[in-house]
N, CA and C atoms as a LAMMPS dump frame, in Angstrom:
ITEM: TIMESTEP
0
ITEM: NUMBER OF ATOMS
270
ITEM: BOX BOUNDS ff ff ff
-5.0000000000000000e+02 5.0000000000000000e+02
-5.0000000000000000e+02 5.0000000000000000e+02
-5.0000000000000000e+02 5.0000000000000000e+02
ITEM: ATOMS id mol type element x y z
1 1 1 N -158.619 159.757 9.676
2 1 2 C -158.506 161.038 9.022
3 1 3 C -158.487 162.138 10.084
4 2 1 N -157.507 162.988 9.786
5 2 2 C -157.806 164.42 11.081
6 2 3 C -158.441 165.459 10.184
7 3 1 N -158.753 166.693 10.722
8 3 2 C -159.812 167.478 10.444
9 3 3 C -159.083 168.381 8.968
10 4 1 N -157.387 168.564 9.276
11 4 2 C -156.888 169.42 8.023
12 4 3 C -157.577 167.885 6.965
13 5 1 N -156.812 166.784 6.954
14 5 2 C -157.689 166.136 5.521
15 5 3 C -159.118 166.191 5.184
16 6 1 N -159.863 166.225 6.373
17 6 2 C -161.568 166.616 6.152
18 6 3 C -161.629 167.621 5.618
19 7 1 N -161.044 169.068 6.019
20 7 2 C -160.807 170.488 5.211
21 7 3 C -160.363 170.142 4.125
22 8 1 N -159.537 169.689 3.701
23 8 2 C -159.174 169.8 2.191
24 8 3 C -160.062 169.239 1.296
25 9 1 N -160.686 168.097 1.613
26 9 2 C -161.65 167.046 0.942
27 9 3 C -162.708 167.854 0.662
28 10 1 N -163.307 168.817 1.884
29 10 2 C -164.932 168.817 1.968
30 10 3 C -164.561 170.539 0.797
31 11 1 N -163.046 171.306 0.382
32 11 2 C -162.755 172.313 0.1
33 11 3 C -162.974 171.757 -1.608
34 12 1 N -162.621 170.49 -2.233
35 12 2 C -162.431 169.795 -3.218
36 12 3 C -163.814 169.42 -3.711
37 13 1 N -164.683 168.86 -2.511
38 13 2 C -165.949 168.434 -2.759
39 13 3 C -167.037 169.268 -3.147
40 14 1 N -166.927 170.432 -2.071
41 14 2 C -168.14 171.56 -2.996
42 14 3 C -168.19 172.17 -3.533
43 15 1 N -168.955 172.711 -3.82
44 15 2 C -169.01 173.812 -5.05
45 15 3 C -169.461 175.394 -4.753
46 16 1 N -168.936 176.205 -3.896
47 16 2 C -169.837 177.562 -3.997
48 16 3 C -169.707 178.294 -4.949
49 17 1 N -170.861 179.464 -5.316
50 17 2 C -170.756 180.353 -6.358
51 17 3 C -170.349 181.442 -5.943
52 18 1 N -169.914 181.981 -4.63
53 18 2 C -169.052 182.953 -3.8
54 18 3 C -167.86 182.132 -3.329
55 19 1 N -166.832 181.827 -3.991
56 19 2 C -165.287 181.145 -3.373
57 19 3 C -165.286 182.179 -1.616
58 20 1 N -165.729 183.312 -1.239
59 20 2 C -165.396 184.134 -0.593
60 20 3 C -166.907 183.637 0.789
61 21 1 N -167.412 182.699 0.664
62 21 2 C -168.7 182.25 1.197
63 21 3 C -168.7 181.526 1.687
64 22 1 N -167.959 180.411 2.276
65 22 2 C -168.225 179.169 2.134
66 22 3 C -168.533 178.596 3.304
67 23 1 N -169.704 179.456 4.118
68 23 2 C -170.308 178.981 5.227
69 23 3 C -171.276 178.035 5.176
70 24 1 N -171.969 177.884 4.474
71 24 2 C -173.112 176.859 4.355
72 24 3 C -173.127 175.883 3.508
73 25 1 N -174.16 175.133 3.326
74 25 2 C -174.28 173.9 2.153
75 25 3 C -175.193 173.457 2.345
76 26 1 N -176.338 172.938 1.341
77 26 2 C -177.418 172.155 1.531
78 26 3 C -177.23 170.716 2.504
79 27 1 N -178.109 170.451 2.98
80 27 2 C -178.4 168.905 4.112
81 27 3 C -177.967 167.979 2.97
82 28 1 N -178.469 167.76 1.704
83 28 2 C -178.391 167.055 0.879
84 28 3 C -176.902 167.237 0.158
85 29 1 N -176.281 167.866 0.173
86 29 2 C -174.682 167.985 -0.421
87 29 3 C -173.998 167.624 1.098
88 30 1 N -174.049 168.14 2.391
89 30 2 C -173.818 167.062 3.67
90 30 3 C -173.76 165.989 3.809
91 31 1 N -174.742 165.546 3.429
92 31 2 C -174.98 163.911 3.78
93 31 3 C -174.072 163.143 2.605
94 32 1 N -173.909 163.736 1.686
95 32 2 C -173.125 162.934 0.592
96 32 3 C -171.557 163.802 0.717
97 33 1 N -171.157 164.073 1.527
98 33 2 C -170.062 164.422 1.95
99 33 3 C -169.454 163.445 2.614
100 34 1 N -170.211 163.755 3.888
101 34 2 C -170.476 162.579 4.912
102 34 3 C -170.265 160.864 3.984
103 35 1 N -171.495 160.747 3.859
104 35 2 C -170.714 159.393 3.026
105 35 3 C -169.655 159.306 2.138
106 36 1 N -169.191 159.88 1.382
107 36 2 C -167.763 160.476 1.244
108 36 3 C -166.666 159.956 1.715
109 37 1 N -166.513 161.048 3.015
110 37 2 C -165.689 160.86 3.897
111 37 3 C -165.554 159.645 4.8
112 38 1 N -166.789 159.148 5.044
113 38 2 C -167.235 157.857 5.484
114 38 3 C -166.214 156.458 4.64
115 39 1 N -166.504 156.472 2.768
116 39 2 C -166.05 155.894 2.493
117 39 3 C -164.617 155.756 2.489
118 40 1 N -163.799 157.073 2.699
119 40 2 C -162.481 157.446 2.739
120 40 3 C -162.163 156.577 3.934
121 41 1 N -162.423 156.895 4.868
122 41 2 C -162.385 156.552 6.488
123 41 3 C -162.04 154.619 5.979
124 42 1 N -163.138 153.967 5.34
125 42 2 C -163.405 152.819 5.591
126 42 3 C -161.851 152.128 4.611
127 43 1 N -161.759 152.851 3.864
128 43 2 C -160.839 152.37 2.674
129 43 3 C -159.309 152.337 3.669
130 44 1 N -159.157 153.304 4.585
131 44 2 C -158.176 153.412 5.1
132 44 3 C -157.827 152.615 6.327
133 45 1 N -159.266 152.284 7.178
134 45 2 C -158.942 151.583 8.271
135 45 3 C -159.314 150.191 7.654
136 46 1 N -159.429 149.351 6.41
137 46 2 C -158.925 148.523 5.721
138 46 3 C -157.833 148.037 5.42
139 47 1 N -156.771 149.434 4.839
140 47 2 C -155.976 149.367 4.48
141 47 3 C -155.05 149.206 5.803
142 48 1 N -155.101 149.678 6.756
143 48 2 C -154.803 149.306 7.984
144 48 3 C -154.641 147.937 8.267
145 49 1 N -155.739 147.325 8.377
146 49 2 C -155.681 146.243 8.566
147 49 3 C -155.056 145.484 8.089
148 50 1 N -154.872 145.612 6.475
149 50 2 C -153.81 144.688 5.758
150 50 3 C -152.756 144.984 6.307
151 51 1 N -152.176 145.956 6.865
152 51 2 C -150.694 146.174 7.062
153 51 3 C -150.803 145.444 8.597
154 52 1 N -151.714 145.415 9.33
155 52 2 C -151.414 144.586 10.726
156 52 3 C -151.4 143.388 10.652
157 53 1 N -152.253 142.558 9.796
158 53 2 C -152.218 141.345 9.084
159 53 3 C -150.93 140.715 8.807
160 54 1 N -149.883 141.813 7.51
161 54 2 C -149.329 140.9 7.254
162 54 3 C -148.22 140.815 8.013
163 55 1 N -148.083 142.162 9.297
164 55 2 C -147.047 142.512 10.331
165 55 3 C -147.187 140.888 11.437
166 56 1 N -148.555 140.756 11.359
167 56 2 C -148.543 139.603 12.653
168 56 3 C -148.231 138.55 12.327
169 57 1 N -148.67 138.126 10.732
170 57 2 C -148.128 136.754 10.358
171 57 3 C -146.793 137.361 9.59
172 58 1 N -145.693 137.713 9.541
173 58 2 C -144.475 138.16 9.567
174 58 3 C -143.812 137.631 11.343
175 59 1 N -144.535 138.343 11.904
176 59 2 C -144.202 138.338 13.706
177 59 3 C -144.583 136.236 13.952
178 60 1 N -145.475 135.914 13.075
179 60 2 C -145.721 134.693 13.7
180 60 3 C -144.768 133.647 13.374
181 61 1 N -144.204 133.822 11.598
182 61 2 C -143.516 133.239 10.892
183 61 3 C -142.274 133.257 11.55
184 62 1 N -141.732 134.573 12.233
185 62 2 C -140.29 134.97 12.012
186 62 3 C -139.71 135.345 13.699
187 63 1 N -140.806 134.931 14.84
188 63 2 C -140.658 135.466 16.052
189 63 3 C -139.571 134.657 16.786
190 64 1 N -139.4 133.239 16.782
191 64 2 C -138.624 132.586 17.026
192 64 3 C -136.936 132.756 16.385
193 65 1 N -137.129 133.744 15.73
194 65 2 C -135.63 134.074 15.332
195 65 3 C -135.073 135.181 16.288
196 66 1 N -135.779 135.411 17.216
197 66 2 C -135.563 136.696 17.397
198 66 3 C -134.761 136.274 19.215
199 67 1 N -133.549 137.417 19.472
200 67 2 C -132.663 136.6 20.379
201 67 3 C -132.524 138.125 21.598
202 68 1 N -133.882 138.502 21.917
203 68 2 C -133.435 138.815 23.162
204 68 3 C -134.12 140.122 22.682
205 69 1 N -133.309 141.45 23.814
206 69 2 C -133.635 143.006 23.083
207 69 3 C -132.968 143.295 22.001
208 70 1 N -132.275 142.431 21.226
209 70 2 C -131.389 142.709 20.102
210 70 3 C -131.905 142.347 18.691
211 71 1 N -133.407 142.101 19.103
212 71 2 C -134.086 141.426 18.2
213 71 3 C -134.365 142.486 16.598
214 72 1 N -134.378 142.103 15.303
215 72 2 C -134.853 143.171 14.562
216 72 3 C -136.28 143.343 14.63
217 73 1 N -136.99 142.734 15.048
218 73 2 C -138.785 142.257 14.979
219 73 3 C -139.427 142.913 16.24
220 74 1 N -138.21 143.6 16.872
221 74 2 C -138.735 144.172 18.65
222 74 3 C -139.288 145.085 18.357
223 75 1 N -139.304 145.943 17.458
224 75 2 C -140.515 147.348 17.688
225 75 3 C -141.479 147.086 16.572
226 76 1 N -141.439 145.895 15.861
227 76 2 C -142.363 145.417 15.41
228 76 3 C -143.6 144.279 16.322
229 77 1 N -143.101 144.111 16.787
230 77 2 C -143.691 142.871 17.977
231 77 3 C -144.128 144.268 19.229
232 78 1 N -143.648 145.357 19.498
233 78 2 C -144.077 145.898 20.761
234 78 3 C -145.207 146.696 19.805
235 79 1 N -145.286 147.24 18.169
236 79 2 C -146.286 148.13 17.728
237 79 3 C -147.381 147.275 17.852
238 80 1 N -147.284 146.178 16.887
239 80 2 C -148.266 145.532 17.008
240 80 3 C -148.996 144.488 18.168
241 81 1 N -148.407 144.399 19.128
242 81 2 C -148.498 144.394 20.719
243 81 3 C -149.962 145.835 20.899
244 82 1 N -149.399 146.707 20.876
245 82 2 C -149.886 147.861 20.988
246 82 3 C -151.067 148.032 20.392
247 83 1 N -151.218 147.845 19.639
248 83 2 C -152.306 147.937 18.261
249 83 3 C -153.663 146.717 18.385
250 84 1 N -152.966 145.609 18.875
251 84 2 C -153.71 144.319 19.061
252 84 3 C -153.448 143.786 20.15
253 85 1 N -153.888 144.315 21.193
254 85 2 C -153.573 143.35 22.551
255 85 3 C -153.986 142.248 22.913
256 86 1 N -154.878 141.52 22.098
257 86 2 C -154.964 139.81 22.525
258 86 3 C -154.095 139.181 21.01
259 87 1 N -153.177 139.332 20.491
260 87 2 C -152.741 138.652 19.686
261 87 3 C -150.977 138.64 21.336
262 88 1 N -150.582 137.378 20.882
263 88 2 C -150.151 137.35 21.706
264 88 3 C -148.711 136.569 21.098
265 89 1 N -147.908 137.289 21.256
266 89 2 C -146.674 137.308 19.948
267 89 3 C -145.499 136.952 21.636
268 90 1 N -144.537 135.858 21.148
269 90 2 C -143.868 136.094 22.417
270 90 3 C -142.387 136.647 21.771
């Protein structure tokens, strides 16, 4: 997550009674922000994972088809190269 999606979330999440205020917040509306955002975070670098998952066994299934720099699987094999450097895709 970068900080504009944290702004919008934490803009959605509270509640002030001055819209024109919105410097402060109780420790206790924080911390459940925080976990919040926490859970956002986790759902996404999950969801991540499924997509590298099914990129590597795609890359594992389908790598031997692949014939040189002309390959279609080459900037798939160099991202996830990138992303996972001991998976080792030839």
């Amino acid at each position: 997550m970068n900080r504009d999606q944290i702004q919008k979330e934490a803009e959605n999440f509270f509640e002030w009674d001055d819209p024109d205020k919105k410097h402060y917040v109780t420790y206790t509306s924080c911390l459940l922000f925080a976990e919040h955002i926490a859970k956002m975070a986790l759902k996404e670098y999950r969801d991540t994972q499924l997509l590298i998952e099914a990129a590597i066994k795609t890359l594992n299934d389908n790598l031997h088809l692949c014939d040189g720099d002309t390959c279609m699987l080459r900037e798939l094999r160099d991202a996830v190269a990138g992303l996972v450097p001991e998976w080792m895709g030839e």
